[in-house]
C-alpha positions as CSV (number, residue, x, y, z in Angstrom):
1,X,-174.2,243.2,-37.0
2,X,-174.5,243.8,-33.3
3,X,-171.8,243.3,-30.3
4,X,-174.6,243.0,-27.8
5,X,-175.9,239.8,-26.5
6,X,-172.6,238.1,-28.3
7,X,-169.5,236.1,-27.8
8,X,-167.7,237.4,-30.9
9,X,-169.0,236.9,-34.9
10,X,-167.3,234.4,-37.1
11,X,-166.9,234.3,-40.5
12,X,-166.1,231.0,-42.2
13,X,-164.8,232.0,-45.4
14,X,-165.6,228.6,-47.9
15,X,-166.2,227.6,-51.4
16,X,-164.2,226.3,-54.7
17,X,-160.4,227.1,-55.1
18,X,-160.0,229.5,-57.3
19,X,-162.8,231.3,-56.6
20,X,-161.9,234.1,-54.5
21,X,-161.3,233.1,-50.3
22,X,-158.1,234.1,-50.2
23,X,-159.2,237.3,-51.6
24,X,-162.0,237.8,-49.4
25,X,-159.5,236.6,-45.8
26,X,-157.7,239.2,-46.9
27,X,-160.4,241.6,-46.8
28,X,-161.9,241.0,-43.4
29,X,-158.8,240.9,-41.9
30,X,-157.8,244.6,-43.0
31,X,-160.9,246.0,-41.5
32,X,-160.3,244.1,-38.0
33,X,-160.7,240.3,-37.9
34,X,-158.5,238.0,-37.0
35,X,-157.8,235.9,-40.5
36,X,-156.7,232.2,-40.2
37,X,-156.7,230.1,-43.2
38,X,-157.5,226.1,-43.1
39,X,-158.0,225.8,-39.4
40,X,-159.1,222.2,-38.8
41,X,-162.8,222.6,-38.0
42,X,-163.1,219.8,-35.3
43,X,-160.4,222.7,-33.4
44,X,-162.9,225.7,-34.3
45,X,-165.1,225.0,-30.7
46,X,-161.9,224.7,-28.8
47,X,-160.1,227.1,-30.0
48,X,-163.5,229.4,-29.5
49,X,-164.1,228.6,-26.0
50,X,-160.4,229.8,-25.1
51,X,-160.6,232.9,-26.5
52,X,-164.1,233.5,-25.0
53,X,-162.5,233.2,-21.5
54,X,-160.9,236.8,-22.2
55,X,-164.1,238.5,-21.7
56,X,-163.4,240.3,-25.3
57,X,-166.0,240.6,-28.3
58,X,-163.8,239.1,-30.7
59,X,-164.2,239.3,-34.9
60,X,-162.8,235.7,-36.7
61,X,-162.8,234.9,-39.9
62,X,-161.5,231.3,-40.8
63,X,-160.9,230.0,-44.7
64,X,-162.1,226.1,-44.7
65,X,-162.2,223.8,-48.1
66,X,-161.6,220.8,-49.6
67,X,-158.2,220.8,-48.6
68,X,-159.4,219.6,-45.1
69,X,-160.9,215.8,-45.7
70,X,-163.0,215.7,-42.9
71,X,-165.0,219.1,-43.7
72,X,-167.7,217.9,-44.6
73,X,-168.3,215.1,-42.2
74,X,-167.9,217.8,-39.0
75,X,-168.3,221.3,-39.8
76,X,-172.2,220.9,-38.6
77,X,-171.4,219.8,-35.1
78,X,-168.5,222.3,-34.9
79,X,-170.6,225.1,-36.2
80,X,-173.4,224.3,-33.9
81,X,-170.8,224.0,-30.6
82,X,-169.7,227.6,-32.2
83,X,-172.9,228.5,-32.0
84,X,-174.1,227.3,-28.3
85,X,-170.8,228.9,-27.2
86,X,-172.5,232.1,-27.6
87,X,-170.8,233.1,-31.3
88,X,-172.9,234.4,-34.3
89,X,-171.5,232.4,-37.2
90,X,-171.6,233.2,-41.1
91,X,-170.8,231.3,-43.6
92,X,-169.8,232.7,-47.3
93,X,-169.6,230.3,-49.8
94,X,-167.5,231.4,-52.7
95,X,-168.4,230.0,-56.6
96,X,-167.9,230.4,-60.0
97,X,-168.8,228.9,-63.5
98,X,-166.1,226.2,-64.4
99,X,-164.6,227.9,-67.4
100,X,-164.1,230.6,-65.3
101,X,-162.1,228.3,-62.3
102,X,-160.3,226.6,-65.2
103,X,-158.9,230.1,-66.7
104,X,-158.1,231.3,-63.7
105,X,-156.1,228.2,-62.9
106,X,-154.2,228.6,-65.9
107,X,-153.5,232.1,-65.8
108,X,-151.8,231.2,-62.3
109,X,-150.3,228.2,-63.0
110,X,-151.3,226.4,-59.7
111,X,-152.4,223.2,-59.3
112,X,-155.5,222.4,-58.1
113,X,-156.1,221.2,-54.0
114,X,-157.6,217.9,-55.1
115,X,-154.9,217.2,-57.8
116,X,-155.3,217.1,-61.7
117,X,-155.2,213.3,-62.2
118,X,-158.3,213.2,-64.4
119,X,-157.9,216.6,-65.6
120,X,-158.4,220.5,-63.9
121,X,-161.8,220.2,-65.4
122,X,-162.9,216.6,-63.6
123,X,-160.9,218.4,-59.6
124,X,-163.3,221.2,-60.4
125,X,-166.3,219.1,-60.9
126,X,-165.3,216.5,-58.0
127,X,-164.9,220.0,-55.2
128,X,-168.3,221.1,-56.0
129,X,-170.5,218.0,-55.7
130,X,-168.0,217.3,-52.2
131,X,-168.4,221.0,-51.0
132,X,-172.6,221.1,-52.0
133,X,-173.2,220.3,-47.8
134,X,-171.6,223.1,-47.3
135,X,-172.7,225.4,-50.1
136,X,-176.2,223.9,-49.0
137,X,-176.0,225.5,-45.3
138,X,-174.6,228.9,-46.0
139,X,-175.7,232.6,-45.5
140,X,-174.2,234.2,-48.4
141,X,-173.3,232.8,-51.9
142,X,-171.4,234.6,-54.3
143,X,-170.7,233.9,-57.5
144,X,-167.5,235.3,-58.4
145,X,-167.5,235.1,-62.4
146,X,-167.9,238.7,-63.3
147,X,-167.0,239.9,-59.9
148,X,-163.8,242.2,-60.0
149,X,-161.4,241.8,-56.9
150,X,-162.3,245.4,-56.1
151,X,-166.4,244.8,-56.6
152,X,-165.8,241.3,-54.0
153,X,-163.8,243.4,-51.3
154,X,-167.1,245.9,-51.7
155,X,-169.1,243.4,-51.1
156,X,-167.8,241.5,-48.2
157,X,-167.6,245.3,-46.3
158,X,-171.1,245.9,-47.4
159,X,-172.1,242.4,-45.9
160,X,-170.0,242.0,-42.7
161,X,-168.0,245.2,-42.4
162,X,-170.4,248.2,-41.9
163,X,-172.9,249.1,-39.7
164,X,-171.9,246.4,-37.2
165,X,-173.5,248.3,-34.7
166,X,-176.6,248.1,-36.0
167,X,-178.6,244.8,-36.3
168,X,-180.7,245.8,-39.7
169,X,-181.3,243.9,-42.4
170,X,-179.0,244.4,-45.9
171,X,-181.4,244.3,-48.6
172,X,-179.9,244.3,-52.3
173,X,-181.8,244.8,-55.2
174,X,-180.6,242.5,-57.9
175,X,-181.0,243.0,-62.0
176,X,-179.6,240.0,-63.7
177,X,-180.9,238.4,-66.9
178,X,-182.1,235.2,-67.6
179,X,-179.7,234.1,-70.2
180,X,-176.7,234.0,-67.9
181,X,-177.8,232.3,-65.4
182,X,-180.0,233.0,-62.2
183,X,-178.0,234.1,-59.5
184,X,-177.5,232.1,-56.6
185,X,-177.4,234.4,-54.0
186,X,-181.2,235.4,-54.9
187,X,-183.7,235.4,-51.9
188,X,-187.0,236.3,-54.1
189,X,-186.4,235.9,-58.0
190,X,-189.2,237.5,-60.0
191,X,-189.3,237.7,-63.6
192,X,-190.0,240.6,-66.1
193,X,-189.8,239.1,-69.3
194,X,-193.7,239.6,-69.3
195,X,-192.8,243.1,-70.2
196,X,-192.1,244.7,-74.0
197,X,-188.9,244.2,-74.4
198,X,-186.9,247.7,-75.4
199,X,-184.0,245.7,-77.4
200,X,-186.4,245.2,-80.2
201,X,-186.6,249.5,-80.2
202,X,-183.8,250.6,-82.5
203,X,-183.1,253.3,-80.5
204,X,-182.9,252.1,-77.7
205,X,-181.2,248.5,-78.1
206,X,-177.5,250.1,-77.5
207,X,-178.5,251.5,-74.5
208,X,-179.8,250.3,-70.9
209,X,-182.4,250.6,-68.4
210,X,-180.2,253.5,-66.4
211,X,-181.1,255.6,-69.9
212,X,-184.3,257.7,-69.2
213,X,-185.2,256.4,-72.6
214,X,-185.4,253.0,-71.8
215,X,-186.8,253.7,-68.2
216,X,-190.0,256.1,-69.8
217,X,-190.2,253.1,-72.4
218,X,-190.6,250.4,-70.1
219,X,-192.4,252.0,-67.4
220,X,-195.5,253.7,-69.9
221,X,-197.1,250.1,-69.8
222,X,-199.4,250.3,-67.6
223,X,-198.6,246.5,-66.5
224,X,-195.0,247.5,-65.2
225,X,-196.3,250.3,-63.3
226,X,-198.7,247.4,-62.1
227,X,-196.3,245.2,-61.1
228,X,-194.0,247.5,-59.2
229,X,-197.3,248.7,-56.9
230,X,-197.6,245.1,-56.0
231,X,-193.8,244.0,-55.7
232,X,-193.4,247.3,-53.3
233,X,-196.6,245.9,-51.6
234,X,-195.3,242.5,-50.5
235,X,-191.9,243.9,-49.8
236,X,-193.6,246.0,-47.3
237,X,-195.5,243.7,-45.9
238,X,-192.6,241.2,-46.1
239,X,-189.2,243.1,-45.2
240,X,-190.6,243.5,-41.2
241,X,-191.0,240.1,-41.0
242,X,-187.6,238.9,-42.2
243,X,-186.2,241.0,-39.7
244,X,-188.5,240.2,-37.0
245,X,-186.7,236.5,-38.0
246,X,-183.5,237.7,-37.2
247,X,-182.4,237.3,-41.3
248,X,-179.6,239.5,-42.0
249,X,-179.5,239.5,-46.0
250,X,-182.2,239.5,-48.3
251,X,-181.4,239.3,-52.0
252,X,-184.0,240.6,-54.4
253,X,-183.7,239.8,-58.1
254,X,-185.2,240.8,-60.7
255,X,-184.9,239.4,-64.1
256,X,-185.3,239.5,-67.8
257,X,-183.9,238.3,-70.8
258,X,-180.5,240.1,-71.3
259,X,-180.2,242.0,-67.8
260,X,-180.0,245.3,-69.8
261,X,-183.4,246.8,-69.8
262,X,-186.6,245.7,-68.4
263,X,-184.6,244.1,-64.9
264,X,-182.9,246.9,-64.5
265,X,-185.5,249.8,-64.8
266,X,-187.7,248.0,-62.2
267,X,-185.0,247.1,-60.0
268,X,-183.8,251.2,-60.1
269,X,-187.8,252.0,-59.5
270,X,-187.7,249.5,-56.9
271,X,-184.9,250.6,-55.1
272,X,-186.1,254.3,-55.4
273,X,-189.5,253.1,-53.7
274,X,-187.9,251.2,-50.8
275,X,-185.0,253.6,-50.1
276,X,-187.8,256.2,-49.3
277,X,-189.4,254.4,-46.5
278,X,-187.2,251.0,-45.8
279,X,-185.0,251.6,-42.4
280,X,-182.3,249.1,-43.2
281,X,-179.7,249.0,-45.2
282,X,-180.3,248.9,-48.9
283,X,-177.9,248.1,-52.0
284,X,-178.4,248.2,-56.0
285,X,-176.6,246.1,-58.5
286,X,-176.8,245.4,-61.8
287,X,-174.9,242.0,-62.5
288,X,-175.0,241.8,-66.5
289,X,-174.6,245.4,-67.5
290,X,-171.6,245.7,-70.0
């Protein structure tokens, strides 16, 4: 992300309790932002246009959720007065499945922001229908369910960390599978289940689409070789535009039943094709290997 032509770049760091802000404050503000947690967002433009009197680039990240009433009803205006104040704002949204929140309440033994009349499961539900404006008008959304606290401090340095000096686009290539749940942070979603399916191969159901096995398997139809001439073709076409745009993240998934073979041999041929001739910044991850 690039200094030039900019106030300073804000983070807001948002999303359901339990899944992760604190975590992910913490990690912006060892590599250089300033951290603050809960900061009334009707005080985020004032508090913006003192600092900008300094002259200084500055790097913010702010935590705002549910514990602040009035969220929702301001944080457009404020984020827009952020904005016309010369800032380049982000916004993460944090999430996770609600079995997930609910273990991870219990394994901590808080209480939850919104209180547990009704029951941790009904505070859970009530956050995210209140905090869907909000989850509605952000950047980046990350579903924390399977994400170690190691894999989400990766991620927010991949994202907002590196190659600040440089205004190219982050493209991540995505494998995920159908069956557990399409990932939210997805751009393009495209789906491979079109494709023999190598878990019905004896010898090659234990293993995954990082095995050469699986890969020559999957890849000797002529209609995945097909499809990855076209999918490289649109990205091509595609990728200079988004930047032209100004997008900073794209998310490319690619899908199939399990998220163990098919998605992930095209999206490691993918990758392989883009990282020879994309100039950006490109990423691989494979959400739903075991």
């Amino acid at each position: 992300m690039a200094e030039t032509n900019k106030t300073g770049l804000i983070i807001i760091v948002s999303g359901l309790s339990g899944s992760g802000k604190s975590a992910a404050l913490k990690s912006l503000e060892d590599n250089g932002f300033l951290a603050m947690d809960n900061l009334p967002v009707q005080l985020l433009p004032k508090f913006l246009a003192i600092r900008k009197e300094s002259g200084d680039f500055m790097k913010l990240a702010v935590g705002m959720d549910a514990r602040e009433a009035e969220l929702i009803e301001y944080f457009a205006d404020s984020f827009r007065q952020a904005r016309e104040l010369g800032y380049e704002l982000r916004i993460l949204f944090l999430e996770a499945g609600d079995q997930v929140l609910v273990k991870r309440f219990s394994e901590t033994r808080r209480t939850h922001p919104l209180g547990i009349e009704g029951g941790l499961p009904q505070a859970i539900r009530l956050e995210r229908a209140r905090m869907a404006p909000l989850r509605d008008a952000a950047d980046l959304i990350v579903d924390t369910s399977s994400l170690t606290a190691a894999r989400l401090r990766e991620l927010i340095l991949e994202r907002f960390v590196q190659d600040q000096n440089r205004r190219n686009l982050v493209v991540e290539v995505l494998s995920f599978g159908f069956k557990n749940g399409l990932p939210p942070e997805s751009d393009l979603m495209f789906d491979v289940r079109f494709l023999p399916n190598p878990f019905y191969v004896d010898q090659l159901r234990s293993l995954d689409g990082r095995d050469e096995k699986v890969r020559d398997f999957v890849m000797a139809h002529p209609e995945a070789q097909t499809f990855l001439d076209k999918l490289t073709d649109i990205l091509y076409f595609v990728l200079p535009l988004y930047q032209k745009e100004g997008k900073s993240y794209l998310t490319i998934a690619i899908g199939c039943t399990g998220g163990q073979h098919r998605s992930v041999t095209l999206a490691i041929n993918l990758f392989e094709r883009l990282k020879a001739n994309f100039t950006g910044n490109l990423m691989l991850r494979h959400r739903d290997i075991i």
